[in-house]
Each structure stands twice: as C-alpha cells, then as structure tokens.
C-alpha positions, 0 to 999 in steps of 0.5 A: 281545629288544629292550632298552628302549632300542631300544624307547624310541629306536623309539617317539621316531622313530615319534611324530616321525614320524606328528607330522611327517606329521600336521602336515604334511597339516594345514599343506598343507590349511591353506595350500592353504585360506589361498591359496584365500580369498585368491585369492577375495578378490583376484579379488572386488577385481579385480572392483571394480577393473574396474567401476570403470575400466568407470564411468570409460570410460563417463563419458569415453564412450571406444570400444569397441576402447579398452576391450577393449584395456585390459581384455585388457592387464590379463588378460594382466598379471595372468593373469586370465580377464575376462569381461562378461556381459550381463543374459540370461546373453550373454557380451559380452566373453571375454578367453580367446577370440578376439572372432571366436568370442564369439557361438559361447560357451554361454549363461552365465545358469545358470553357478553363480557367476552365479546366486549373484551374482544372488542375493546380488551376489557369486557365486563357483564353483570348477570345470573351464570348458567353453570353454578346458577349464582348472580355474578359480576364479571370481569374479561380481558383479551391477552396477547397469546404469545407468550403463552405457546408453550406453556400449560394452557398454550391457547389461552386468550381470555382471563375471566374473574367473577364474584357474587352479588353476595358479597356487596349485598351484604354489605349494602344491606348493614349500611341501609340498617345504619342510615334507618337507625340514624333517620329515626334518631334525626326524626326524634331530635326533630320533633322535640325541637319543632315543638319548641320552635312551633311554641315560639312561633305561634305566640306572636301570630296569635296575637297577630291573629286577634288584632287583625280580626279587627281590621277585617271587622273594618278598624282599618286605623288599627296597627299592629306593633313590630316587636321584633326583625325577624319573619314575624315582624316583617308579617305585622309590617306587612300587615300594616303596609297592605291595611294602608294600601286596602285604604289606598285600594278602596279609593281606587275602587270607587274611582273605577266605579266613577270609570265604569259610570263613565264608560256606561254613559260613552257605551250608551250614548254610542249605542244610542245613535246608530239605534236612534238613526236607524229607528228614524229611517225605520219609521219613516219608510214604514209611514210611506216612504216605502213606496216612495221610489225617490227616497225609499233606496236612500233610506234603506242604505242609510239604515243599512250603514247605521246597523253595520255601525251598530254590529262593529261597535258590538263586536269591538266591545265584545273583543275589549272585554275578552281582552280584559277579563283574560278570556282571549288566549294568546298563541305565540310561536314564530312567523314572518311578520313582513310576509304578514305586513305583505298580507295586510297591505294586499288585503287592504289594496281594495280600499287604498285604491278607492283613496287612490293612495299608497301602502309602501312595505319596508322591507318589499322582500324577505323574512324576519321572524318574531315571536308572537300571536300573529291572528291578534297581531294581524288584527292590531295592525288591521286596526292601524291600517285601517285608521290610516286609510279612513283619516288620511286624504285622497293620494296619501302615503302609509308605509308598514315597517319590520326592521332590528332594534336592539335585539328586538324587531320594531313595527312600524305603521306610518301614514303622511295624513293630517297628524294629531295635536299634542294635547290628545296623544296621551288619550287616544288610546282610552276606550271611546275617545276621540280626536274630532267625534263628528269625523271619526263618526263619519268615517265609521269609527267605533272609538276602540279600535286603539284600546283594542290595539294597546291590549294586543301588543302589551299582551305581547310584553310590549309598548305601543308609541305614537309621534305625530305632528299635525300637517306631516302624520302619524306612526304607531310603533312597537316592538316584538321579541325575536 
C-alpha cells in the first residue's frame, strides 16, 4: 500500500511535470509565432528599403548591371531571396537564380502573395517555392510604377523578398533545447522539495488516521486536538464538526424511521378503505345481489369508483416517489406559459361546466415565456385547478394568473371558494394530510396531489405559497425564471 507520503511526493512530480510540459509546448508555439511576425515585418521593412534605393537608382539614372550588383550583395548580406516582378506577373530579376535561366522561371502573377499585394499592397505567403525547392517565407508589395519608366527595370511593379524557414528553425530549435534543461532542473528542484513538504504533511494526517479509526469503530465522543491553523487543523475542526453533526444526523435518522412509520401507517390506512369498500361491494354482488335488478348496477358503480380511487391513490404514489428518488428527469426549455394556462382551462371547461363555474385567464391573450419543465408544470397546475373545482361550490370563480415580478414571472391559481384555516396552511402540503378527511374523500382526493405540486415547482428552483382566508378563497403562487 502507498503512504501518503509517496502519494503526495508522486502527485507533486506528476503536475510539475505536465506544467513543465504544457509550458514548454505553449512557449515554443509562442516563440515559433513571435519570430514568425517579426521576420514578416523585417522582411516588409526590406521591401521598403529597396523600393527606396531602386527610386534613388532611377533618379541617378544608374546601369542596370550597377543595381543588380547591389541588389545580389544585399541578398547575400542578409540571406535574402530578392525578387523584381513586373506588372503581368514576369520576373525581372531573381537573386536565387542565375540571370541566364530568369526568362525560363514560372509565371509569378497568380503566386499568393502576389495576389494580395495586389489587392491590399502588401501580400504575404508562407510556402515550399517551385524553382529553388526551399520553405520560404514571402513577403510583396505593390508599387507606383511611375518613377520607374525610365529606369533599368522600366515595368516593375512588384518587390518580392523571401527567406528560409532555416533561419527561425534554428533558432526555435536552441530555445526548446533551453526550456527542456530548465524543465528537468525545475523537476529535480521539485521533487527534493515534495519530499519535504510530503514529511511534514503526513505526520499529522496519520496521527489523524489513527484517532478517527476510533470514531468509526463508533467513540463518536472522541476529538481530535487542533494543533495548528493551517489545512490540517481545519481537517481535525472539521472533523470534529461532522462527528457532532453524525450524532445530530443520527437523531435525524431515527426521526424519519418514526416518518416512515407514519407514512406506512397513512398509506395502509388509504389503502385499506377503497380495498375494503370495494371488497364489500364485491361480496355482496357475489351473495346475490347480482341478479338483484334494483341494486346490482349501484353496486357495480360504487365499486367501479372505489377501484378508480385505488388506481389514483397508486399512481400518485408512484409519482411522489420518482420525484424523491431523483428518477423523474426534468426537461426545461422555454414555452408560453399563458398559452399553456389557456390549454388547461380549456381541458378542464368539462368539469367547471358541471359546477357551473368560471375559470378566468389573466392575461386572455398574448405570450409570456418562462423557462421550465412545462409537462410537469401542466401537472402541478393540473393538481391546483383540479383541487379548485372539487372544493369550491356551485358558481364559483378560479382565476389563472402569468404576470412579471421582479424579473420573474409569478403563477397564480385563484379560486373564491370556502378558504382554509390558518391553523392548516403550514401542513397542507405534507403527503396525506388533510384539511377536512371526510370531504376530501368525498370529493375523490388522494391526499398527494399538493406533495406532488411542492415537488414540481421547487424542482423548478422555486417556492410555492399559499394565502387564504375562510369565506374569500384560496391562491396558490409561484415564480418561474424568464
């Protein structure tokens, strides 16, 4: 087994040297870069510098032979590639190649830098050259042909210099020589300075090590002494903070063991009455009431109700525990949640109708976007409406809101129903809970539906409220980001 001192001697050595190498990859691209633009502006220089020697030839009227000589002293001095081209593309002058094959050379009029420098006066091109076979930077500027008519190249109209990649490779080549002899030098410094410090770490996390192999053997009272402000005295606060929390968490543990007692006895005993209802009506049709014309159709319904009870209450409880244990993905994206406050009030016209009441859309028409989960969304609200129509009497009114709050779009479901007491608003969003149990069974309830709703919408990154008022009604609220 490694110690963590090799461990921590290891990692220093790993990440000096992938930073050693990282580095020195970024300062030879780097470098290659730097040398590369400022050959292309010494080479652009040396264009301006012979355009202007060529003027000053052609105003002194000197020979032809007078200029070639300078010219082919000046590649040689420098090591550059002069080339004088005329306005159809003709090379006029090479310094690379003999006089004698000039005439023989390609046509240099579609040569890339050559049509950039006509375009913008100043073309430049990186490539293997077809004459002498060497890579080359090139470097071409346009020039006024003017003062040149009665000079020894009368219809020059491009300067042209070159060098060889050779040059900066060189060069490059030296300095990454460099940058390894000081990578391996930084890596030796490193390591002997890892082992060190790795020393020094490890004594205190072993003795760490041993103490808090009593805590998990289950002394939760033991406490590791704080020796020092650095890391590894923040490590035994910490420590020492979550064996005090693991007590806490303990506690907590058993609380929702007594949680999930309590939520098996509320599922059992909801189970339990569609089941036993529906098991009554059962026997009695199978004792006779079958064949009894006046009472077997009644029974069948009742029985019929009581298994669509049973199916709701399951499918709420298979939905509740998705959301909890994470199964149930969310897909947000951006819709139009009053077209979709529209959608809902027309799919539940049906119902409202029955009631003979009224959902109201605020606002009628027009869009406002949100982003969100709008299925899940449709079902919170779903749950809300639904609630709305099943408590509230005959005639009564539910009005569904969208509308901006500080930056956020706020819902709202509304209804003028009979309101809730004070005393349940903080529960009734608790799985099973109910307001009046003999009502909310009447009316079909599953006792979820708002456990289901808190869910949704703080999966949204949200809060649901609730204000109410017994006699005026009840509105649910939220907020979804724009």
């Amino acid at each position: 087994m490694r110690t963590i001192r090799s461990k921590i001697t290891l990692t220093y050595l790993l990440i000096t040297l992938l930073v050693i190498l990282l580095l020195g990859l970024f300062l030879a691209i780097e470098i290659e870069d730097y040398f590369r633009d400022r050959l292309l502006a010494q080479l652009q220089t040396e264009t301006s510098i012979i355009h202007a020697m060529l003027r000053e030839s052609s105003e002194r009227n000197e020979p032809q032979d007078h200029i070639v000589a300078y010219l082919r002293a000046h590649s040689n001095a420098s090591n550059l590639r002069i080339t004088l081209i005329d306005r159809e593309g003709r090379v006029l002058y090479e310094s690379w190649v003999p006089d004698s094959l000039i005439g023989s050379l390609e046509n240099h009029a579609n040569r890339p830098e050559i049509v950039e420098a006509r375009m913008r006066g100043i073309g430049k091109n990186t490539r293997r050259s077809a004459s002498t076979h060497d890579d080359l930077y090139y470097v071409a500027r346009f020039i006024d042909n003017a003062p040149f008519h009665n000079s020894a190249f009368p219809s020059l109209q491009y300067i042209r210099v070159a060098i060889s990649f050779q040059e900066v490779s060189h060069l490059i080549t030296e300095i990454r020589a460099m940058i390894v002899a000081a990578g391996f030098l930084v890596l030796f410094i490193i390591g002997s300075v890892s082992l060190v410090v790795a020393r020094r770490i490890s004594k205190p996390i072993v003795e760490i090590s041993s103490i808090v192999q009593d805590i998990k053997a289950g002394n939760l009272d033991r406490k590791l002494p704080v020796t020092s402000s650095d890391e590894v005295g923040r490590l035994a606060e910490l420590i020492n903070e979550m064996t005090d929390k693991l007590k806490a968490d303990i506690e907590q543990l058993r609380r929702l063991e007594r949680v999930r007692s309590e939520f098996l006895g509320n599922v059992s005993h909801e189970l339990r009455t569609p089941i036993f209802s529906l098991k009554g009506f059962l026997e009695t049709l199978l004792e006779g009431a079958i064949d009894d014309r006046n009472v077997n159709r009644s029974f069948v319904e009742k029985a019929y109700h009581h298994a669509s009870r049973l199916d709701a209450l399951l499918t709420d409880l298979i939905e509740i525990s998705r959301i909890e244990s994470g199964e149930m993905k969310m897909s947000f994206r951006y819709f139009d949640v009053a077209e979709l406050l529209r959608q809902l009030a027309s799919e539940y016209a049906d119902e409202t109708a029955k009631k003979q009441q009224h959902i109201r859309i605020v606002p009628e028409q027009g869009e406002i976007l949100v982003f969100g989960d709008k299925e899940r969304l449709r079902q919170a609200l779903g749950n809300l409406i639904d609630n709305a129509i099943k408590y509230c009497p005959t005639g009564a009114k539910i009005e569904l809101r969208a509308g901006e709050k500080d930056g956020k779009v706020e819902v709202t479901v509304e209804d003028n129903g009979p309101g809730i007491e004070k005393e349940h608003l903080p529960r009734i969003f608790e799985r099973f809970y109910r307001v009046d149990k003999n009502r909310s069974r009447e009316v079909g309830g599953t006792g979820l539906g708002l456990a289901i709703v808190k869910h949704i919408v703080e999966a949204h990154g949200s809060k649901i409220t609730v204000h109410s008022e017994i006699g005026k009604g009840t509105a649910f609220s939220f907020e979804l980001k724009r």
